[in-house]
ROZATI-966678 format. One record per atom (N, C-alpha, C, CB): residue in three letters; y, x, z; residue number from 1; atom name. Coordinates in pm, whole numbers, plus 50000, padded with zeros to 5 digits. Atoms other than C-alpha are relative to their C-alpha. Glycine has a CB too. Example, Ala and Ser with C-alpha at 12.3 -4.5 7.8 and 13.67 -1.06 7.14 Angstrom:
['ALA',[49881,50089,50000],1,'N']
['ALA',[49550,51230,50780],1,'CA']
['ALA',[50120,50090,50000],1,'C']
['ALA',[50003,49901,50125],1,'CB']
['SER',[49881,49918,49994],2,'N']
['SER',[49894,51367,50714],2,'CA']
['SER',[50109,49923,50073],2,'C']
['SER',[50046,50041,49858],2,'CB']
***
This chain:
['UNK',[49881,50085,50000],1,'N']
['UNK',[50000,50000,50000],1,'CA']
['UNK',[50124,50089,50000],1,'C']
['UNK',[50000,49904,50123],1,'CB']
['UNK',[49858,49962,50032],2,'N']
['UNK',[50325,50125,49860],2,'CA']
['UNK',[50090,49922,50157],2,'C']
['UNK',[50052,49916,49811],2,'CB']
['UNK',[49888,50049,49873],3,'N']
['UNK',[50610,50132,50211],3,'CA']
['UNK',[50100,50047,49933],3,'C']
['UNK',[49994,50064,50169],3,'CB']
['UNK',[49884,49952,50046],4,'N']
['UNK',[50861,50263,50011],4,'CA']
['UNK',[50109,49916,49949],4,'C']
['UNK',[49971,50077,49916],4,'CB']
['UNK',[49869,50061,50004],5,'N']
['UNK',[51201,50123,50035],5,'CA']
['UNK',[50118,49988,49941],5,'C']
['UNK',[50032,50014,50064],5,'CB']
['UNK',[49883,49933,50030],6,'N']
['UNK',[51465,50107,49843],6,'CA']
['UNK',[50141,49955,49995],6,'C']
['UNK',[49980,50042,49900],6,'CB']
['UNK',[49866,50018,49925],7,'N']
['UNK',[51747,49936,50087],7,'CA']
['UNK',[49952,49923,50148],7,'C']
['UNK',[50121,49895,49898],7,'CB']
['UNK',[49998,50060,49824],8,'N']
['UNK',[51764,49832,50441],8,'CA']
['UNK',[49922,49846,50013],8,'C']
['UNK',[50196,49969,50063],8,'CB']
['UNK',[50065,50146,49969],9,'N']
['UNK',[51726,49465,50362],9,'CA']
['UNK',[49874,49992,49945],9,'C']
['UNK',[50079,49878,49944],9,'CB']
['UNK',[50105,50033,50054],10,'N']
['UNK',[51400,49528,50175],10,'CA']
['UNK',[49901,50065,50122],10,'C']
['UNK',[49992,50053,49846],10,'CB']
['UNK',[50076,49971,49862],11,'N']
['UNK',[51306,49759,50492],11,'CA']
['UNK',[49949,49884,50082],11,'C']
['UNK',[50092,50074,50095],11,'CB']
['UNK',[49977,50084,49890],12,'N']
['UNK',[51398,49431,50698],12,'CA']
['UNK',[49881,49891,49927],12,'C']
['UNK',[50182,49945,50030],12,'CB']
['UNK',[50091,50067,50029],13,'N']
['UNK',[51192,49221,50466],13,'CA']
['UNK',[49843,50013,49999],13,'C']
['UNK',[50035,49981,49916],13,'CB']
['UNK',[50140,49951,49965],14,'N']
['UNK',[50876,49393,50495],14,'CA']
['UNK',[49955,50030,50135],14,'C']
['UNK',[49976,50114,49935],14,'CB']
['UNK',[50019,50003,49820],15,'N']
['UNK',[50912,49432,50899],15,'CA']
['UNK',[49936,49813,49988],15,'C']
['UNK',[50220,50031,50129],15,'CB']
['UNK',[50068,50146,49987],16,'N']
['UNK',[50926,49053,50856],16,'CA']
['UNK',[49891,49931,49980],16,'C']
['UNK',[50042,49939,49952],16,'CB']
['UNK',[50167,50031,50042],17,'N']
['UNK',[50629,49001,50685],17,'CA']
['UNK',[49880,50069,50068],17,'C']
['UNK',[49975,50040,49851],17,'CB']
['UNK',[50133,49912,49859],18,'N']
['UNK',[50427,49226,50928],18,'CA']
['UNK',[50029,49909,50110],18,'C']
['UNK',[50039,50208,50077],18,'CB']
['UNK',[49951,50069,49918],19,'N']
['UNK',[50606,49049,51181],19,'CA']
['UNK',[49939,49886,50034],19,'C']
['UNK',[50101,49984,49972],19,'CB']
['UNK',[50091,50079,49990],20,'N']
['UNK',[50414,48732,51106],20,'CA']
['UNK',[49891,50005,49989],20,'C']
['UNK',[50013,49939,49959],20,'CB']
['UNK',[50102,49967,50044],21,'N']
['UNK',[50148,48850,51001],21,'CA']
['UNK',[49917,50084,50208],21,'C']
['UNK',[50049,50119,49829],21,'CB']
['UNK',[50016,49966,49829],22,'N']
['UNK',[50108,49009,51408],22,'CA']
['UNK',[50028,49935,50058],22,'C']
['UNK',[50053,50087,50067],22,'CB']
['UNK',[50029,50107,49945],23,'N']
['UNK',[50178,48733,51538],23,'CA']
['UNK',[49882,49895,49997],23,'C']
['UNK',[50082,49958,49977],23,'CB']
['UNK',[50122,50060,50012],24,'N']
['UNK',[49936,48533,51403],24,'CA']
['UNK',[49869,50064,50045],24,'C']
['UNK',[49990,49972,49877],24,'CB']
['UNK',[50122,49963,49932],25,'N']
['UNK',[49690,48778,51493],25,'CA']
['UNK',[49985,49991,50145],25,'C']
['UNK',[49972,50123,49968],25,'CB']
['UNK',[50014,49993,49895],26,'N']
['UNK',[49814,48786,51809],26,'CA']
['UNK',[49934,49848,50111],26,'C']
['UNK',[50126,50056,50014],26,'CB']
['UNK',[50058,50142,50023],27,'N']
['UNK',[49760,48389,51818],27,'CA']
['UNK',[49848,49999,50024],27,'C']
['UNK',[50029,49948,49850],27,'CB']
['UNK',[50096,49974,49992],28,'N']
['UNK',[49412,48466,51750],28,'CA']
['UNK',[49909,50056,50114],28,'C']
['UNK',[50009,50045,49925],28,'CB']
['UNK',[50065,49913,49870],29,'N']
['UNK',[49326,48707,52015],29,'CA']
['UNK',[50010,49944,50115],29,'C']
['UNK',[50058,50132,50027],29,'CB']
['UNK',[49983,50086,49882],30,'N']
['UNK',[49469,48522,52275],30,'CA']
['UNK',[49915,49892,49994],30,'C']
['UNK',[50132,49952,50017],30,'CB']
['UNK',[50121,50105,49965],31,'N']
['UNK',[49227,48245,52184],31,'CA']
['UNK',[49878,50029,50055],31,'C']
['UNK',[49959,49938,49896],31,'CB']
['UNK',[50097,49965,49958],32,'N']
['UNK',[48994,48438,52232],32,'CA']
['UNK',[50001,50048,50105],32,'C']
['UNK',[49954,50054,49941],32,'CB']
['UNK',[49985,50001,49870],33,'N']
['UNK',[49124,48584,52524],33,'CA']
['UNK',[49996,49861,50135],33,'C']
['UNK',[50116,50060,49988],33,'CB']
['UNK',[50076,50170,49918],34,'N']
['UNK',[49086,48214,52680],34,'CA']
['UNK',[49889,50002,50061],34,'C']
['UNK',[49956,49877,49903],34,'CB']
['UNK',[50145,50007,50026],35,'N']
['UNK',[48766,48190,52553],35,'CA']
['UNK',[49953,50089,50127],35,'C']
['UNK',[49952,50061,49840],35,'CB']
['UNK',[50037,49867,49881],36,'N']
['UNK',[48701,48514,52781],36,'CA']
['UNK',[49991,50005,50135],36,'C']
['UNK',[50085,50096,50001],36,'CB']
['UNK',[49995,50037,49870],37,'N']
['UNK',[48798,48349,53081],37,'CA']
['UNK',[49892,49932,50035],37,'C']
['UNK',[50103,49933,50029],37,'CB']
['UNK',[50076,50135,49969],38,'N']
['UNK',[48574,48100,53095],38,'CA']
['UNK',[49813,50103,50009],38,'C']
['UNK',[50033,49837,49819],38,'CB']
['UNK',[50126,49889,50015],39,'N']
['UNK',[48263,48417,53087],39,'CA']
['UNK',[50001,50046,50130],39,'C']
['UNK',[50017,50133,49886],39,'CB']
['UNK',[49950,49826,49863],40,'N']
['UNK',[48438,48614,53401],40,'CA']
['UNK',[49984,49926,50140],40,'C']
['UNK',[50239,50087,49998],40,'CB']
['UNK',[50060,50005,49815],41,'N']
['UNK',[48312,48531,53777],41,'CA']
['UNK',[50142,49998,50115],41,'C']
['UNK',[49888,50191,50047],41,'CB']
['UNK',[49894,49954,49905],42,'N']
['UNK',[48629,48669,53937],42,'CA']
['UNK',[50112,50074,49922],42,'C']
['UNK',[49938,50097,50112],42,'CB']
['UNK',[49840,49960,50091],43,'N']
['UNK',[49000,48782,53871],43,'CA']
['UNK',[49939,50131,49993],43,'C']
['UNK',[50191,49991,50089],43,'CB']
['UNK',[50050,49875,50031],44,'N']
['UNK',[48843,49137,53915],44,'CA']
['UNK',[49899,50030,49815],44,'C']
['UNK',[49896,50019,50148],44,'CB']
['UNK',[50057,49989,50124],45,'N']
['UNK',[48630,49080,53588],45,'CA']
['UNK',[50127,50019,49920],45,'C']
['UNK',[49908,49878,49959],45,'CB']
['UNK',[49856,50094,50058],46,'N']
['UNK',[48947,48918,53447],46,'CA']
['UNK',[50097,50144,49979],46,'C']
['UNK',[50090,49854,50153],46,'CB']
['UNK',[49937,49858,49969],47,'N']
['UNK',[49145,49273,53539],47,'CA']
['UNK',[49883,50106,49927],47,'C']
['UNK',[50020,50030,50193],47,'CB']
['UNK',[50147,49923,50089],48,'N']
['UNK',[48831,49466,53405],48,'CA']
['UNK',[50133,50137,49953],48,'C']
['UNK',[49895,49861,49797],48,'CB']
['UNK',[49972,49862,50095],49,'N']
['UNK',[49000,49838,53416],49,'CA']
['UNK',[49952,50074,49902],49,'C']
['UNK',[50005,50082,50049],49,'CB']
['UNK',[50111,49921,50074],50,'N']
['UNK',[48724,49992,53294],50,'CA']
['UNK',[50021,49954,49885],50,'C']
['UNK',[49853,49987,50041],50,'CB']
['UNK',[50001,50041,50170],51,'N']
['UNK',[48775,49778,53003],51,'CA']
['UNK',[50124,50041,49931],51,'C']
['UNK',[49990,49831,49971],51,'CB']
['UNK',[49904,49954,50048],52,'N']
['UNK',[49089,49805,52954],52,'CA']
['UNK',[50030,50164,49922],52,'C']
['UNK',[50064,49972,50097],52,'CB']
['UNK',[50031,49927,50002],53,'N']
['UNK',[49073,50178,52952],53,'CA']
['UNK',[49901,50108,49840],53,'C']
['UNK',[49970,49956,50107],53,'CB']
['UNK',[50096,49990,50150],54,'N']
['UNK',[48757,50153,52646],54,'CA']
['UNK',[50099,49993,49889],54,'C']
['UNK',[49879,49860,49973],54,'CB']
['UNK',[49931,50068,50147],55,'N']
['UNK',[49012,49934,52446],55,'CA']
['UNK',[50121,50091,49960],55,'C']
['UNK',[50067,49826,50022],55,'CB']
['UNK',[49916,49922,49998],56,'N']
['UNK',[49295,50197,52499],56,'CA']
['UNK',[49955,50136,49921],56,'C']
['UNK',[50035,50009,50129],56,'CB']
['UNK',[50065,49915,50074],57,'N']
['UNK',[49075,50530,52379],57,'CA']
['UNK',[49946,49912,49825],57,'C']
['UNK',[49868,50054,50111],57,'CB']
['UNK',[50060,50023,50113],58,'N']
['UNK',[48945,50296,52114],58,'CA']
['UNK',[50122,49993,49893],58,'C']
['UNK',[49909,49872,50012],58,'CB']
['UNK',[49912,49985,50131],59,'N']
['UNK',[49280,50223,51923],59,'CA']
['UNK',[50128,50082,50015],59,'C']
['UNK',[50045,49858,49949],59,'CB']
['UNK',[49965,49845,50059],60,'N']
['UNK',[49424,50565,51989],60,'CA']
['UNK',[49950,50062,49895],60,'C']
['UNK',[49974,50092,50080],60,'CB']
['UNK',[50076,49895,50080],61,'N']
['UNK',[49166,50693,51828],61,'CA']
['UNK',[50018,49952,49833],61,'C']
['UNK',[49824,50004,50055],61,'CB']
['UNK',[49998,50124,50129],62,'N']
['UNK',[49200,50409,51553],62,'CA']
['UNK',[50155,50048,49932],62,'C']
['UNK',[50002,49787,50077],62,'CB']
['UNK',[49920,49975,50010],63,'N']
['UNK',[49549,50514,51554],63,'CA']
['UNK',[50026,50161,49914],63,'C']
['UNK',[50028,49964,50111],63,'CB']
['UNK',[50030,49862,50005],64,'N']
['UNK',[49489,50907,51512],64,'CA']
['UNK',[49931,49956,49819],64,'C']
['UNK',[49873,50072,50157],64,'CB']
['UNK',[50099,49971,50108],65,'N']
['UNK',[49249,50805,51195],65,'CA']
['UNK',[50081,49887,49923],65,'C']
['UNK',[49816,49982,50033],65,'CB']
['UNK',[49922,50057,50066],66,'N']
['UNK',[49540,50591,51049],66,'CA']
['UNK',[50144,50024,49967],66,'C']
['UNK',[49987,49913,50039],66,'CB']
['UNK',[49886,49957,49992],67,'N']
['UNK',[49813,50799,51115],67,'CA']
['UNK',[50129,49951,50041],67,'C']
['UNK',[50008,50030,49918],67,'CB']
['UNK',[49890,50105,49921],68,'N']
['UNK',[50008,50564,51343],68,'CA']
['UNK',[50041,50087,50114],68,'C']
['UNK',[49931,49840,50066],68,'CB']
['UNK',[49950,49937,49872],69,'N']
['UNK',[50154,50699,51653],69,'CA']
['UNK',[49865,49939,50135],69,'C']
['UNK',[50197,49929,50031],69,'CB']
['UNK',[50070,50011,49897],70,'N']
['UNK',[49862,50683,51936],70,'CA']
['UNK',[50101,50031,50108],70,'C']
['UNK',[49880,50083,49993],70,'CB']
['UNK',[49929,50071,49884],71,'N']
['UNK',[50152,50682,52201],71,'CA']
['UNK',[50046,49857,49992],71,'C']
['UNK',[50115,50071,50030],71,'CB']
['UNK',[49899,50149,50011],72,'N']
['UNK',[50361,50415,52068],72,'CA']
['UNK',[49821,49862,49998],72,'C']
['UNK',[50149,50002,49757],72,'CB']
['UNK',[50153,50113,49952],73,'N']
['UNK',[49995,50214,52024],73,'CA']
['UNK',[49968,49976,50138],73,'C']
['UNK',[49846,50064,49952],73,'CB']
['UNK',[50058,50018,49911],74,'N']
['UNK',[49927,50319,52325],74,'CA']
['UNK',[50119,49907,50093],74,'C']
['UNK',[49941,50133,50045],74,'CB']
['UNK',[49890,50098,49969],75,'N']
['UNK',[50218,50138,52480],75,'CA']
['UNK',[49986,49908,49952],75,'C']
['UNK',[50115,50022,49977],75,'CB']
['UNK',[50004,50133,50076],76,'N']
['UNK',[50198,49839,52281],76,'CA']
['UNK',[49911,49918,50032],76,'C']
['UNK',[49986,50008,49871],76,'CB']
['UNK',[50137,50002,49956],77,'N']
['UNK',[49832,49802,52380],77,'CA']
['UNK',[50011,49986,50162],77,'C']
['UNK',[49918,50140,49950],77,'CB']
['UNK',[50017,50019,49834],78,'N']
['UNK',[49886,49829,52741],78,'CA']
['UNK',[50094,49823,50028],78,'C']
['UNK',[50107,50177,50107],78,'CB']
['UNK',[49874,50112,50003],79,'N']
['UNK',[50229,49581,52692],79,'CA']
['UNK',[49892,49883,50005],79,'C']
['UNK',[50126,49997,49839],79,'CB']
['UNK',[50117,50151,50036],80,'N']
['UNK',[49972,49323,52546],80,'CA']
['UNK',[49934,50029,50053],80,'C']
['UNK',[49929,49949,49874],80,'CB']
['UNK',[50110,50005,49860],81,'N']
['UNK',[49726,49401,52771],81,'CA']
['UNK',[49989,49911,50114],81,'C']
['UNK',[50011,50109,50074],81,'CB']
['UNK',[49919,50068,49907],82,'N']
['UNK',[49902,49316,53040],82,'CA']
['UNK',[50017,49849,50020],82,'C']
['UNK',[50111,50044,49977],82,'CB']
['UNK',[49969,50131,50026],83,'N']
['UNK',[50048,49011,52914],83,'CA']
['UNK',[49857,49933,49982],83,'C']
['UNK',[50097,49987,49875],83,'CB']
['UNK',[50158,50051,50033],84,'N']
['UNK',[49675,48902,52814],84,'CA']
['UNK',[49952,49939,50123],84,'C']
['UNK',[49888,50128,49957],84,'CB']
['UNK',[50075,50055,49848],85,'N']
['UNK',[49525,48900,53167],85,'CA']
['UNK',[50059,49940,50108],85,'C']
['UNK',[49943,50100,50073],85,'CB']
['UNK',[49941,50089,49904],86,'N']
['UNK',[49829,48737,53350],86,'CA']
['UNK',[49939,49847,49912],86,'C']
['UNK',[50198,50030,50020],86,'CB']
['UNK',[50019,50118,50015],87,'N']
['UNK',[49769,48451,53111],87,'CA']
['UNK',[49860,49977,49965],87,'C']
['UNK',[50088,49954,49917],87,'CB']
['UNK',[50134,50056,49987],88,'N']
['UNK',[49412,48493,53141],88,'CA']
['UNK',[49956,49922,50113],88,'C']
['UNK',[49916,50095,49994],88,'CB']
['UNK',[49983,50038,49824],89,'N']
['UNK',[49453,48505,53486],89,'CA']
['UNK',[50015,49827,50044],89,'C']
['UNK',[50171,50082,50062],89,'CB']
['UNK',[50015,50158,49965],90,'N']
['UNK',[49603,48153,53495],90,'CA']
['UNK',[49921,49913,49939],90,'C']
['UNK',[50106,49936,49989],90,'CB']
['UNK',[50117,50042,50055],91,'N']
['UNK',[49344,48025,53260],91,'CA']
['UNK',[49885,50000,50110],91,'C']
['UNK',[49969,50088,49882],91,'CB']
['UNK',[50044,50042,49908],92,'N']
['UNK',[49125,48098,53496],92,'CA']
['UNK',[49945,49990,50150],92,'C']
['UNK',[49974,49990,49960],92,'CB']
['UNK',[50014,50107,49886],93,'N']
['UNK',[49251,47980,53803],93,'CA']
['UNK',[49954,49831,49954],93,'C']
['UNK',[50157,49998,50075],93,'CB']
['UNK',[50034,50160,49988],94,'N']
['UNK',[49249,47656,53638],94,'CA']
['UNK',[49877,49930,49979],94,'C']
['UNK',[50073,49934,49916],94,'CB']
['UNK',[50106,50058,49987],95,'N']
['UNK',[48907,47674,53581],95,'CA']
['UNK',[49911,49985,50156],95,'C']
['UNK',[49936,50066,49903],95,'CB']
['UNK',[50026,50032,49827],96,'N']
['UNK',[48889,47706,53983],96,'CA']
['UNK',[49866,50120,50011],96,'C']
['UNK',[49935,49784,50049],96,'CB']
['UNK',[50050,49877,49932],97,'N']
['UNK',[48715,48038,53992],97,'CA']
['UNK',[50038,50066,50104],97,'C']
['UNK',[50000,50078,49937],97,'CB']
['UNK',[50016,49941,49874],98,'N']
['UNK',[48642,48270,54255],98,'CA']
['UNK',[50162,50079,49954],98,'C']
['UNK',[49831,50106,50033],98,'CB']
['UNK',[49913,49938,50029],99,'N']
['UNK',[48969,48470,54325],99,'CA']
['UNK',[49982,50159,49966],99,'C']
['UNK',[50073,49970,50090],99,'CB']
['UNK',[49979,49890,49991],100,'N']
['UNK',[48829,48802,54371],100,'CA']
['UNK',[49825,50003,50009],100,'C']
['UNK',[50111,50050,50112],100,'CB']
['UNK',[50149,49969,49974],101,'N']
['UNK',[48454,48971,54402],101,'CA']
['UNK',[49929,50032,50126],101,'C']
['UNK',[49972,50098,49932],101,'CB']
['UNK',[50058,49930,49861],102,'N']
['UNK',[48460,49048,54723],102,'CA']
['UNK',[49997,49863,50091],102,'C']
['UNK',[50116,50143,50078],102,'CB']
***
């Protein structure tokens, strides 16, 4: 895929179109992040460092073999991370799970 630009507003038009285009995925994931709740025992699953952690090495590395910035991913990745498991989190409380494993 040709990124090559040749003025600001055509820069701005092709952000845009990624723009939706990540959203919608993000749409996606979060469904499935739902979905995910409804698997997990306790907010500790729900928090799952360890996982977190996998998914972080995994699209560095994804990053590294695409020539993206594996910091800025890695930031972005944690950002949404984050955001993921608070509103997993309340997902599920409302399915009236345990709070914790212990």
């Amino acid at each position: 895929m040709d990124i090559t630009c040749t003025s600001l507003e055509e820069v701005r038009q092709r952000i845009d179109e990624i723009d939706r285009s990540l959203v919608a995925l993000l749409g996606k994931r979060g469904k499935l992040v739902t979905q995910a709740a409804r698997f997990k025992k306790t907010t500790d699953d729900v928090r799952a460092p360890a996982r977190v952690e996998q998914v972080i090495s995994k699209v560095r590395e994804m990053a590294d073999q695409t020539g993206a910035s594996a910091e800025v991913v890695e930031q972005v990745y944690r950002a949404m991370i984050s955001a993921f498991i608070a509103d997993e989190l309340a997902t599920h409380a409302k399915l009236g799970n345990p709070a914790s494993a212990s």
